[in-house]
N, C-alpha and C positions, 0 to 999 in steps of 0.2 A: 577466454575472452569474456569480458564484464560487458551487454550490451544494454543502453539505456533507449528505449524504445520511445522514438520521435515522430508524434502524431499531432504536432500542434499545441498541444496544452498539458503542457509538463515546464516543473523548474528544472530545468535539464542542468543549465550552467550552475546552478550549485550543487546538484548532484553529484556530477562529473566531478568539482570544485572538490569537494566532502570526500570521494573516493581518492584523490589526488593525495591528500595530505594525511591518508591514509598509505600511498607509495604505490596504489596502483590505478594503471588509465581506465577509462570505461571510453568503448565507445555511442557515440551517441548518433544514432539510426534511425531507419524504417524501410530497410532495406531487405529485403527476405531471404535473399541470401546469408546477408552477416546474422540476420535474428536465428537464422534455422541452426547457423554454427554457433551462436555463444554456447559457452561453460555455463554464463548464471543470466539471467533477465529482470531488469528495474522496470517495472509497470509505474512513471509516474503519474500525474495528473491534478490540473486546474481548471475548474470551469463545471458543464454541467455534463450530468451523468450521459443523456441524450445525443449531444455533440460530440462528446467523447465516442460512443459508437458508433456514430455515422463516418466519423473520422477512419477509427480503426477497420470499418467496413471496408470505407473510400478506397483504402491504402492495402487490402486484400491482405492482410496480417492477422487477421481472428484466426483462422485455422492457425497459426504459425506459434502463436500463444497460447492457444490452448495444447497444442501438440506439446510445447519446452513442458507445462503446469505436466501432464502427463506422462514425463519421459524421467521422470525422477530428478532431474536437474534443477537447480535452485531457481526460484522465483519471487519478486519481492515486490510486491504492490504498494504503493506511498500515495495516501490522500484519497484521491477519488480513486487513484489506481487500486487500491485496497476494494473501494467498492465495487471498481469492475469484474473482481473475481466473482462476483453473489451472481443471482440470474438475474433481478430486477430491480428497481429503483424507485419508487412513489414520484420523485421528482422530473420522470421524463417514460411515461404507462404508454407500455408497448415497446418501450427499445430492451433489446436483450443484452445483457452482462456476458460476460464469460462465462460465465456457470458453471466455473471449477471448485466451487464449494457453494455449500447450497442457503439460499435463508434471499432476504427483501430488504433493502435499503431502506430508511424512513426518516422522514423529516423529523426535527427536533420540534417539540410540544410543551405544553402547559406554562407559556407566558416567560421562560427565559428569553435572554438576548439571542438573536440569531442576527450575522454568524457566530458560530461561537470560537473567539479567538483572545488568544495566548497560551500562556504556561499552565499546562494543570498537571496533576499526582497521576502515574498508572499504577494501579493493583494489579502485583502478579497471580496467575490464577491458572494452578496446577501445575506441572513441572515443566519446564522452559528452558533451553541454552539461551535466549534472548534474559528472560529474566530466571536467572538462578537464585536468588534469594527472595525468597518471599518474602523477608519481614521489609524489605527496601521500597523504598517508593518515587522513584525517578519521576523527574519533570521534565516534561516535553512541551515542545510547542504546536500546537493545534490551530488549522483555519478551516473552519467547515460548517456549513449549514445542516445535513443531511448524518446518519449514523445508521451502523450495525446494533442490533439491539444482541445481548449474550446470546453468542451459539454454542456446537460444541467444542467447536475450533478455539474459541476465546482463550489467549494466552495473557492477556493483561486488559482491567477496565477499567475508566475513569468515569466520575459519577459529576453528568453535567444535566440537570433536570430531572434525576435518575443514571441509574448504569447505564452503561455501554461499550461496546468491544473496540478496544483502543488499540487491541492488537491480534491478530489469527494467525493461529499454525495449521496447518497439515501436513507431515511431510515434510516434502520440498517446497512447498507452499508456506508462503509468508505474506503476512499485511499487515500495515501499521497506518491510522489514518492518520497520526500526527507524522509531523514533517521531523523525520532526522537527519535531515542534511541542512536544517535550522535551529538544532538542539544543542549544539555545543558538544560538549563531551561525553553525555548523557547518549547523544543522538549516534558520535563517531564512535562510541561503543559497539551500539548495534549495526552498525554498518560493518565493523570490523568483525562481529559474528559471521555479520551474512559472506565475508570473503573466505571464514574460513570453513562455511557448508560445504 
């Protein structure tokens, strides 16, 4: 079972939607029961880093996410869900992340547009199932003020004021700060990787 973890601030309905027309259901939760049984876990997220955890606090689910990130089971973070894998976040000092991969959130700098939104290029970067060809350069759609700066997780970057990690692996661990259940075919690509982790 696909479970899309429902804490208030996620595009759930197109998640769900994007998994759909891929032929299979996700359920959409915050249940800790149904979270503790999925197969795979969608961490999404909109809004801010800080609220996001007080949320997943509220709702007594941090233990339950960090245990799936732990259990070798797939796991797939979208947008700020992405970010709540790191431990912290500039945008909300003192609330703690997940901390299932290590590194600090950071605001975007030196005078571009924030937020930063639409279509940009990801660079693949180092071997990938998500991205198998390196010389390719897929377009995603991106909404976000806040970035991963390169770790060692970085599986693909996109250069908006400078690099940054547009997408991380570990493992069964996965993040993508742009939105691919907004990306068209680009996006139900990697969706259809993640069903078949």
């Amino acid at each position: 079972m696909i479970a899309v973890v429902d804490y208030g601030m996620g595009n759930l309905r197109n998640i769900r939607q994007a998994f759909r027309e891929l032929g299979q259901e996700a359920l959409i939760t915050h249940d800790r029961e149904a979270l503790a049984e999925a197969s795979k876990l969608v961490l999404p997220g909109v809004g801010a880093f800080g609220e996001a955890v007080r949320r997943i606090e509220g709702l007594g689910i941090r233990d339950l996410l960090v245990a799936h990130a732990t259990s070798g089971r797939p796991l797939l973070g979208i947008c700020l869900g992405m970010q709540l894998l790191f431990e912290e976040s500039e945008e909300s000092p003192g609330a703690r992340g997940l901390g299932v991969l290590a590194g600090r959130v950071r605001k975007f700098s030196g005078g571009i547009k924030i937020p930063h939104v639409g279509w940009n290029e990801v660079r693949p970067e180092g071997p990938s199932h998500c991205f198998p060809d390196p010389a390719a350069r897929p377009c995603f759609y991106f909404v976000h003020s806040y970035k991963v700066e390169p770790v060692p997780e970085t599986i693909g970057v996109t250069d908006y004021g400078g690099l940054f990690s547009a997408a991380v692996q570990r493992g069964n661990i996965t993040g993508f700060q742009f939105h691919p259940e907004k990306s068209q075919d680009a996006g139900l690509d990697l969706l259809r990787k993640f069903l078949a982790s």
